[in-house]
C-alpha positions as a printed NumPy array, in Angstrom:
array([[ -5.051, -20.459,   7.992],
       [ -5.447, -16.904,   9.157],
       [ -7.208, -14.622,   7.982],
       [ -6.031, -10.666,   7.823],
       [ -7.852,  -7.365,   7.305],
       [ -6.021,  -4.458,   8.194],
       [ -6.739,  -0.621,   7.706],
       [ -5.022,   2.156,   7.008],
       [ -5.199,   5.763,   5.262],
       [ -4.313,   7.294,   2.017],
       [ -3.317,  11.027,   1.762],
       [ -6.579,  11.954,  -0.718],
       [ -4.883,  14.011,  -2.892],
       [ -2.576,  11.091,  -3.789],
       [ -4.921,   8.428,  -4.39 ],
       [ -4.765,   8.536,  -8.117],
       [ -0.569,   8.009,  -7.955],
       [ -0.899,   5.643,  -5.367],
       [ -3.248,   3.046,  -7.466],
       [ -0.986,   3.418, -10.458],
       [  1.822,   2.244,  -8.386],
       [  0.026,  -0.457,  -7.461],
       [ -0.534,  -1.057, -10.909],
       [  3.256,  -1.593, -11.1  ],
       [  4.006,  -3.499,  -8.443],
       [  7.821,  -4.875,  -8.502],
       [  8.05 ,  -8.449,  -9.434],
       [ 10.747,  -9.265,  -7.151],
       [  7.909,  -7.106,  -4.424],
       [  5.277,  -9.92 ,  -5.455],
       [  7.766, -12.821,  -5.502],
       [  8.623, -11.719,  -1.435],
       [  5.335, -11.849,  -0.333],
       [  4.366, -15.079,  -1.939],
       [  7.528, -16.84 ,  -0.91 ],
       [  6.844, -15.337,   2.755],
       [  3.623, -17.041,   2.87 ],
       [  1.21 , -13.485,   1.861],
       [ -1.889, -15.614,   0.161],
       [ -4.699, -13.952,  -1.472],
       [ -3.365, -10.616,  -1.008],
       [ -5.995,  -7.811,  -1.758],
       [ -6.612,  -4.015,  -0.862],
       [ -9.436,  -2.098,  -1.588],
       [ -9.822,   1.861,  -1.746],
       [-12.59 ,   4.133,  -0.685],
       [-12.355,   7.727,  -2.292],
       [-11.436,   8.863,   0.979],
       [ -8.603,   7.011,   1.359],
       [ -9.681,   5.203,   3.83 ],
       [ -7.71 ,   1.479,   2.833],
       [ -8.548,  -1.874,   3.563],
       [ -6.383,  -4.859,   3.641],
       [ -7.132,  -8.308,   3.165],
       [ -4.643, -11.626,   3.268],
       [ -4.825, -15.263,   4.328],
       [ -1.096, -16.825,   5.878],
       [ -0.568, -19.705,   7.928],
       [  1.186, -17.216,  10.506],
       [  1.079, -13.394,  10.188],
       [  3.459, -13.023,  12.402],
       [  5.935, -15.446,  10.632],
       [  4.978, -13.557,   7.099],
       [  5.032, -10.327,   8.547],
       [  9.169, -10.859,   9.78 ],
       [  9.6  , -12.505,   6.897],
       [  8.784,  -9.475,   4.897],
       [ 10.66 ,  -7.609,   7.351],
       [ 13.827,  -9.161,   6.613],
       [ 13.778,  -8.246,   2.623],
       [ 15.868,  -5.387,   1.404],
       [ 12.99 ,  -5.516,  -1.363],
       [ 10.229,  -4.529,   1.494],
       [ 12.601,  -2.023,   2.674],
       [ 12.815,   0.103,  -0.381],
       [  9.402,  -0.148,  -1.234],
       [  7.707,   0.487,   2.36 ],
       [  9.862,   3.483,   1.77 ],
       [  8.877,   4.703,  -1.439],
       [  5.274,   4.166,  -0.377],
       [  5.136,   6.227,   3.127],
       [  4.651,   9.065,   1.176],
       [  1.166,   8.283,   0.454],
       [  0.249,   7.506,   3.748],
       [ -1.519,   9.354,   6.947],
       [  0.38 ,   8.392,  10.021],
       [  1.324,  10.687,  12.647],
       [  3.54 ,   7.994,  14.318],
       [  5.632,   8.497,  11.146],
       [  5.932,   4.4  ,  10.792],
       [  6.429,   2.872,   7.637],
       [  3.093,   1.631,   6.099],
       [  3.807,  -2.337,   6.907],
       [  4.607,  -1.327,  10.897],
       [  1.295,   0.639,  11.043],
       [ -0.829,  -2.78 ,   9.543],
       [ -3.103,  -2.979,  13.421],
       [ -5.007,  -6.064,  12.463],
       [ -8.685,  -6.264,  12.874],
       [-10.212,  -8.537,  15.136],
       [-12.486, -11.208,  13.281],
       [-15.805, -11.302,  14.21 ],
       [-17.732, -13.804,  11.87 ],
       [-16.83 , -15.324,   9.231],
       [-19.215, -17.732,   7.575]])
C-alpha cells in the first residue's frame, strides 16, 4: 500500500466556497475514486490556503490514470481550478507533486 500526501494552494479569498463544495461532493465524484482504488482519502486546510492531501492506493500511478480517464474527473477538476494558485495553469489533479515519505511509524 502507498501512502500519498500531496500539497497544493487555495486562492484565500475562496476558501470558504471551496470547503462548501467539498461539502457536496458528487456521488458519482466519490464512487470514481473509490472504484479507482483512492483509499482513505483526506485533505486538510490551513487558513492560508495552504492544502494538504492525504490517500493510501495500491498504485498511485494506476489510480491517478484511472481518474484520468473519467468524464466525471474531467468536469469536476474543471469546476474546481478556479480555486486554485497555479501559475502553470494545470488542472488541480495534474499539479498533485507527491511528497517524499520520510518516516512513518
Amino acid at each position: 500500500m502507498q501512502r500519498v500526501c500531496f500539497v497544493l494552494q487555495v486562492k484565500p479569498e475562496r476558501l470558504a466556497e471551496y470547503k462548501e463544495r467539498h461539502r457536496h461532493v458528487w456521488p458519482e465524484m466519490r464512487a470514481a475514486l473509490r472504484e479507482t482504488g483512492w483509499r482513505n482519502y483526506s485533505l486538510f486546510l490551513r487558513p492560508d490556503g495552504l492544502l494538504i492531501g492525504y490517500l493510501e492506493t495500491e498504485d498511485f500511478d494506476r489510480a491517478r490514470a484511472g481518474m484520468a480517464a473519467r468524464e466525471v474527473n474531467d468536469r469536476w477538476q474543471r469546476a474546481m481550478k478556479e480555486f486554485f494558485v497555479e501559475p502553470s495553469g494545470a488542472t488541480p489533479d495534474r499539479a498533485i507533486a507527491p511528497l517524499e515519505e520520510i518516516f512513518h511509524l
